[in-house]
Every structure is written in C-alpha cells, then in structure tokens.
C-alpha positions as a Markdown table, in Angstrom:
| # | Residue | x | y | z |
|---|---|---|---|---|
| 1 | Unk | 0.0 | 0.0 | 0.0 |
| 2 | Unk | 1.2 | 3.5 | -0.7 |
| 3 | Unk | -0.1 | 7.1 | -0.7 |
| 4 | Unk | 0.8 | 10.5 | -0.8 |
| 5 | Unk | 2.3 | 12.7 | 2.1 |
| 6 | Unk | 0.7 | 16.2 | 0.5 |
| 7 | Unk | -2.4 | 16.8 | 1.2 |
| 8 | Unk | -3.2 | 19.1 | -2.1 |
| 9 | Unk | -1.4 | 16.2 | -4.9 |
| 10 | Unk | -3.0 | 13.2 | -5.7 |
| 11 | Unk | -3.2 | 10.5 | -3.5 |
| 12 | Unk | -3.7 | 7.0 | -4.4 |
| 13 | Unk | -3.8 | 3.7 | -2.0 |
| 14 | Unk | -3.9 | -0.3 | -3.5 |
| 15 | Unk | -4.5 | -3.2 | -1.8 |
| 16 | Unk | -3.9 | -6.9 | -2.9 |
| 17 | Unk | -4.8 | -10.0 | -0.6 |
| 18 | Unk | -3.0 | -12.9 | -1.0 |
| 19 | Unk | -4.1 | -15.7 | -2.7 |
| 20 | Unk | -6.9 | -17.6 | -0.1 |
| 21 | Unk | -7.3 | -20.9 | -1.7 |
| 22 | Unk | -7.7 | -19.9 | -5.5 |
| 23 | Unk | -9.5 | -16.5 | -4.3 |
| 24 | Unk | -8.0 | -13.2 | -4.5 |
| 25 | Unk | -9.2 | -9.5 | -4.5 |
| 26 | Unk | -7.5 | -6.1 | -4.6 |
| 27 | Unk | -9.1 | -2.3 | -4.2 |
| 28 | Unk | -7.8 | 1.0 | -5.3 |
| 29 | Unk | -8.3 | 4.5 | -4.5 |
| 30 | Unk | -7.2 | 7.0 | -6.1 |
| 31 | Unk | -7.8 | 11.3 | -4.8 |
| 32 | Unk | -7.3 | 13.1 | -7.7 |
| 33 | Unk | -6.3 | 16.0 | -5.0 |
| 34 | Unk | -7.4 | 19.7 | -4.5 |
| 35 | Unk | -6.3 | 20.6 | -7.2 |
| 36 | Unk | -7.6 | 18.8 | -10.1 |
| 37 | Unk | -10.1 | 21.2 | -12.1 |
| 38 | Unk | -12.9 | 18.5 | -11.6 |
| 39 | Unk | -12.2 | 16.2 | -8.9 |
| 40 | Unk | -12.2 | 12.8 | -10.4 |
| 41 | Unk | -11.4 | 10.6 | -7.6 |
| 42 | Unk | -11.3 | 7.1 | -8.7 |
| 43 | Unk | -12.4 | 3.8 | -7.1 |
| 44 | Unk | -11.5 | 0.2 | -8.3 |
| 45 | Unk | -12.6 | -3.1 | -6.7 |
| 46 | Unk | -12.0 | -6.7 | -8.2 |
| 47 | Unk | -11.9 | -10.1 | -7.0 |
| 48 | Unk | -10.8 | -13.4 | -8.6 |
| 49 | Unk | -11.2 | -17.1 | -8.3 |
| 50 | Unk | -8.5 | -19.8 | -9.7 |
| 51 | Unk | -9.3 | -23.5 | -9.6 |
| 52 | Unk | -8.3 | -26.7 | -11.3 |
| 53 | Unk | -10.3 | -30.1 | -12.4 |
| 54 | Unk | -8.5 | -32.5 | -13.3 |
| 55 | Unk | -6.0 | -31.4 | -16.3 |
| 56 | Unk | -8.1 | -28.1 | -16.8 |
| 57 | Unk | -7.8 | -25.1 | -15.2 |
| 58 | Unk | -10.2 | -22.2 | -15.0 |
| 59 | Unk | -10.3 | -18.4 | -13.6 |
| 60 | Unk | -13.7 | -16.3 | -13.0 |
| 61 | Unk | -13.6 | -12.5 | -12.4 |
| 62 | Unk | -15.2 | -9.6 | -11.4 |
| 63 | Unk | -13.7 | -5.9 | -11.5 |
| 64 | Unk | -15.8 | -2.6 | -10.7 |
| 65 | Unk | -14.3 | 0.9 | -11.2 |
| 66 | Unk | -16.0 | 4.2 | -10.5 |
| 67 | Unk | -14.8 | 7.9 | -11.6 |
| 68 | Unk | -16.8 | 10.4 | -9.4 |
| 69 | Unk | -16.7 | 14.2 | -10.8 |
| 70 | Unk | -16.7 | 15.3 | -7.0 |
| 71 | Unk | -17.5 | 19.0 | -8.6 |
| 72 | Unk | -20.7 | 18.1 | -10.0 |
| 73 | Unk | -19.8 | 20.9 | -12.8 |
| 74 | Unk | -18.7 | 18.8 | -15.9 |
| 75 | Unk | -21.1 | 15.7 | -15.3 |
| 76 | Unk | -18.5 | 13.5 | -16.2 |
| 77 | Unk | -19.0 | 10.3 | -13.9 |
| 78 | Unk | -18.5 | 7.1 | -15.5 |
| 79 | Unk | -18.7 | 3.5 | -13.8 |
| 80 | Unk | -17.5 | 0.7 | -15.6 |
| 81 | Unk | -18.3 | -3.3 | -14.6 |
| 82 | Unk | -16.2 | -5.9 | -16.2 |
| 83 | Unk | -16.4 | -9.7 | -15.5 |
| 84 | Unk | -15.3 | -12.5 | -17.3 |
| 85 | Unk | -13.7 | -16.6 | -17.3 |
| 86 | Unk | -10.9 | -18.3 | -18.9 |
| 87 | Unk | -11.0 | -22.1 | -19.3 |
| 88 | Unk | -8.6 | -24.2 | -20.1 |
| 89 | Unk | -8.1 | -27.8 | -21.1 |
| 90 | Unk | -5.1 | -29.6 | -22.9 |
| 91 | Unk | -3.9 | -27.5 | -26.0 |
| 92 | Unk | -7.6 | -25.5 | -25.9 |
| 93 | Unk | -8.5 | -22.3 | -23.9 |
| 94 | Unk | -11.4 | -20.1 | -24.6 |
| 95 | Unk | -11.8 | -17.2 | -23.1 |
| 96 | Unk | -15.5 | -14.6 | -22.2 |
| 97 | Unk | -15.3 | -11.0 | -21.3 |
| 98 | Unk | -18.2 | -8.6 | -20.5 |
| 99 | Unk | -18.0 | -4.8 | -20.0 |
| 100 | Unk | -20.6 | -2.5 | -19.8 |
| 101 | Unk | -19.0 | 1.4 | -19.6 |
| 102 | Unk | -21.2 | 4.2 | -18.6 |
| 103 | Unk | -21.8 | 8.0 | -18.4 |
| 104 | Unk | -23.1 | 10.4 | -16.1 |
| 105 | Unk | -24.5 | 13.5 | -16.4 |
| 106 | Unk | -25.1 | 16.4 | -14.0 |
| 107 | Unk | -28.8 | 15.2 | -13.0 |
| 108 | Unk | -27.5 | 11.4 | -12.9 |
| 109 | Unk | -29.0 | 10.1 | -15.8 |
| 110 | Unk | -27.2 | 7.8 | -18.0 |
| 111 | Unk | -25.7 | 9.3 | -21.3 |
| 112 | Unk | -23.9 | 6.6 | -23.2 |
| 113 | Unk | -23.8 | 2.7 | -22.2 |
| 114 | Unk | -21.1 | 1.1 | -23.7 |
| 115 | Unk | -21.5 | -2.8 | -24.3 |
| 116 | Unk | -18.9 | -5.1 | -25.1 |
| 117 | Unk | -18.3 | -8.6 | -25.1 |
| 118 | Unk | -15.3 | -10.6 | -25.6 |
| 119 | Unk | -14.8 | -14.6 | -26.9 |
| 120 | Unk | -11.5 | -15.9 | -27.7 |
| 121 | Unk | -10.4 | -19.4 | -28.2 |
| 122 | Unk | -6.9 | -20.5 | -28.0 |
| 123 | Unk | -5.2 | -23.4 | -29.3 |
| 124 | Unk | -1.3 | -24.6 | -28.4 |
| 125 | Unk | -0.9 | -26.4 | -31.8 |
| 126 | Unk | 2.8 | -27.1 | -30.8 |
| 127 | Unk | 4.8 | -26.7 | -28.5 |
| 128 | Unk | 6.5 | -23.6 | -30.9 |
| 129 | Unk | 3.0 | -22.9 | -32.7 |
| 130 | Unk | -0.3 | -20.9 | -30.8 |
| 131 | Unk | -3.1 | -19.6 | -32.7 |
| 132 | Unk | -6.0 | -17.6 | -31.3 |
| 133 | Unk | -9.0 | -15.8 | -32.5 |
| 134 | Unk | -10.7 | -13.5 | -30.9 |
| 135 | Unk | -14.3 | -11.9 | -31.9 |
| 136 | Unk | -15.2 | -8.2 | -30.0 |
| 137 | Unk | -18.9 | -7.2 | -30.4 |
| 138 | Unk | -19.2 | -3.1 | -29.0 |
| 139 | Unk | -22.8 | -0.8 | -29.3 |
| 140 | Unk | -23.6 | 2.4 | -27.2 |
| 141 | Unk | -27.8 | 1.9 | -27.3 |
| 142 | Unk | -28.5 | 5.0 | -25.7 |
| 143 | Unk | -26.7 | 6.6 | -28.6 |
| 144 | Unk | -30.2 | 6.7 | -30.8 |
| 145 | Unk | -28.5 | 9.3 | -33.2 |
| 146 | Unk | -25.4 | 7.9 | -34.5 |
| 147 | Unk | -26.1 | 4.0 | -33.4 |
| 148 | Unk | -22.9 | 3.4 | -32.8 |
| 149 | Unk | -22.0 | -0.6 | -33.2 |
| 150 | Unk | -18.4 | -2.3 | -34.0 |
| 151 | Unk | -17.8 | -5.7 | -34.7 |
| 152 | Unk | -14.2 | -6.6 | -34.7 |
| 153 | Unk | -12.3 | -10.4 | -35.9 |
| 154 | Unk | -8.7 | -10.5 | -34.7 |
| 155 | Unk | -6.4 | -14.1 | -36.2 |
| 156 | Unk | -3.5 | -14.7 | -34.5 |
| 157 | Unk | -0.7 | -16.6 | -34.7 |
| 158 | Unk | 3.0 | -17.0 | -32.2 |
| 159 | Unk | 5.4 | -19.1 | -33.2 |
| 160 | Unk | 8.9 | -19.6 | -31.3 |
| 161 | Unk | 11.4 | -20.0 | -34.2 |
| 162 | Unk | 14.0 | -20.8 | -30.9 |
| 163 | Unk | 14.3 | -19.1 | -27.5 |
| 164 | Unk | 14.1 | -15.9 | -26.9 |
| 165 | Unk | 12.6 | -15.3 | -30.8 |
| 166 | Unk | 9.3 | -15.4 | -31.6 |
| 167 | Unk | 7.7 | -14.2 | -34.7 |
| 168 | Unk | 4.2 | -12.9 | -34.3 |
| 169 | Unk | 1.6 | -12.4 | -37.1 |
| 170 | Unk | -2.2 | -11.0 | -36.7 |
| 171 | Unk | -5.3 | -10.4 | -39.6 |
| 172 | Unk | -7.4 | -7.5 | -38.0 |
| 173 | Unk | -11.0 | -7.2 | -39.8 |
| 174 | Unk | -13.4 | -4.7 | -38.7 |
| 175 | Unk | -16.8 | -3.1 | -39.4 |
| 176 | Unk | -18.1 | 0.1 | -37.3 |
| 177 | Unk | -21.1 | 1.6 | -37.8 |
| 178 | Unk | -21.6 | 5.4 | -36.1 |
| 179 | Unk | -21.7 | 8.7 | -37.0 |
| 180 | Unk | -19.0 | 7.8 | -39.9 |
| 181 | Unk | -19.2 | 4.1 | -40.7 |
| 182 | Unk | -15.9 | 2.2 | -41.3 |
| 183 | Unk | -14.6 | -1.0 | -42.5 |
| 184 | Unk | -11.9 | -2.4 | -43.4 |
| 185 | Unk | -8.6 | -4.9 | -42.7 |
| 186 | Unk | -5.2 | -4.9 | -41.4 |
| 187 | Unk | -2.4 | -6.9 | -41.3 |
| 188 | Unk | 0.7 | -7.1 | -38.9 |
| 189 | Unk | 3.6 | -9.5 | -38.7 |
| 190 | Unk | 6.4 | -8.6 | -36.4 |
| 191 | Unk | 9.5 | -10.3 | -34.7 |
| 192 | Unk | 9.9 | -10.4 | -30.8 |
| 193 | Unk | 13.3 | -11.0 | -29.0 |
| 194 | Unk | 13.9 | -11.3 | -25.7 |
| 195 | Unk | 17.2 | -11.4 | -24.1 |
C-alpha cells in the first residue's frame, strides 16, 4: 500500500490480498487531490477465483471501477463493470469478457452505455506454434443518433522460431457503424526478441 504525504497532490492507496485458496481481491483508491479542475477521484474493486479439475484449469472474475466528478460541474461520472472466465483444457483455452461502460451526467442520468463482449479461443498447436481468435462485439444503445456498433475479428498466430525469438503475425478485420461508418482490414507481422 502507498499514498501521498501532500495533502493538495493526488493520493492514491492499493491493496492486494494474498491468494486464499484460489481466491483473490484487490481495491484501489485514487484522490485526484485539491487541485484537479474536476475532482475525479477514482475507485477500483476486483476479485478473482482460480481453480483446477482434473487437467483443466479455469479463472472467474469480477472488476468494478468508479470515476466520481466530486465537482458536480462537468457531469462526467463514468462506472464501468467488467467480468469475465478463462478455461482451459489440454492444447484449448477459450476465453469470455463482458464490460458495460457508462456515463453520467449532471442530473444522474445515463448518457452513453457502452457494451462489449469478448470470446477468444486459444489453441497450443505445438509446443513452438499458438493460434488464437478472438471476436469483440461493442454498441452504445442510448446513442439513438449515430447507433454506434463495431464488430471486430482479430487471427492470431505465435510461433517460437528458438528461444528468446518469436515471430508474431495478426489479420485485423473490422466493421463500425456510427456517426462515420468504417470498415476495413489490417495486417501485422512482427518479430519479438527477448534477451
């Protein structure tokens, strides 16, 4: 745990338990101090749960973080609530994420709603090959003027030429629909080394 000694900077304090039989939790604060123009202290709380069956392993979790505009003047408080799992058996692991992000204004009433989920499934092909795909789904239904919506595909691929050098290689595909729709595709290949 740390903070600040002065009482007009920001202050910030974290805690992390230890690990109670697979469960786990932590909690941050953070005082954006006197002199930040709108006060934005910040709040975090998580916890997390780690088991095993058998040869699979699996992790559930659950993260909350608040942004309060302690001013009330620029209406700007957002709360976003995350959880999630990871599962794991043999060479396979999928993964689920869920986030809903949210925004405040003066009077309390929700202005935007963010939405996204997560699914990724993992595969160890070899021990030098690992492939993934992940597919992100995103839509802000509050937002009845520019319907915003994105629907993302990222392919993956790692492979471990030898130690310490991996080359890494992704297909990026995208469609967002808003106030200026987009679409299109990327492609990135890069090398890693690690000494």
């Amino acid at each position: 745990m740390a903070q600040s000694s002065d009482a007009a900077a920001a202050m910030s304090a974290t805690y992390a338990s230890p690990n109670f039989n697979g469960l786990s939790f932590m909690a941050t604060y953070q005082d954006a101090g006197s002199a930040a123009a709108t006060g934005n202290d910040a709040t975090e709380l998580g916890i997390n749960y780690a088991g095993s069956m058998g040869d699979s392993s699996f992790s559930v979790h659950y993260l909350n973080n608040d942004i309060g505009d302690t001013t009330g003047a620029a209406g700007d408080e957002e709360e976003r609530q995350q959880f999630g799992f990871d599962f794991n058996t043999g060479p396979l692991g999928f993964v689920f994420q869920r986030e809903v992000a949210s925004t405040k204004n003066t009077a309390g009433a929700e202005t935007a709603e963010i939405k996204t989920n997560e699914y990724a499934v993992k595969y160890q092909a070899t021990d030098a090959v690992n492939i993934g795909i992940i597919k992100v789904a995103s839509d802000d239904k509050l937002d009845t003027t520019n319907n915003p919506k994105l629907d993302q595909m990222v392919y993956g691929l790692n492979y471990n030429v030898f130690p310490g050098f991996m080359l890494q290689a992704s297909h990026t595909t995208f469609d967002y629909e808003g106030a200026t729709n987009n679409e299109g595709s990327a492609t990135t290949v890069g090398l890693r080394i690690d000494f």
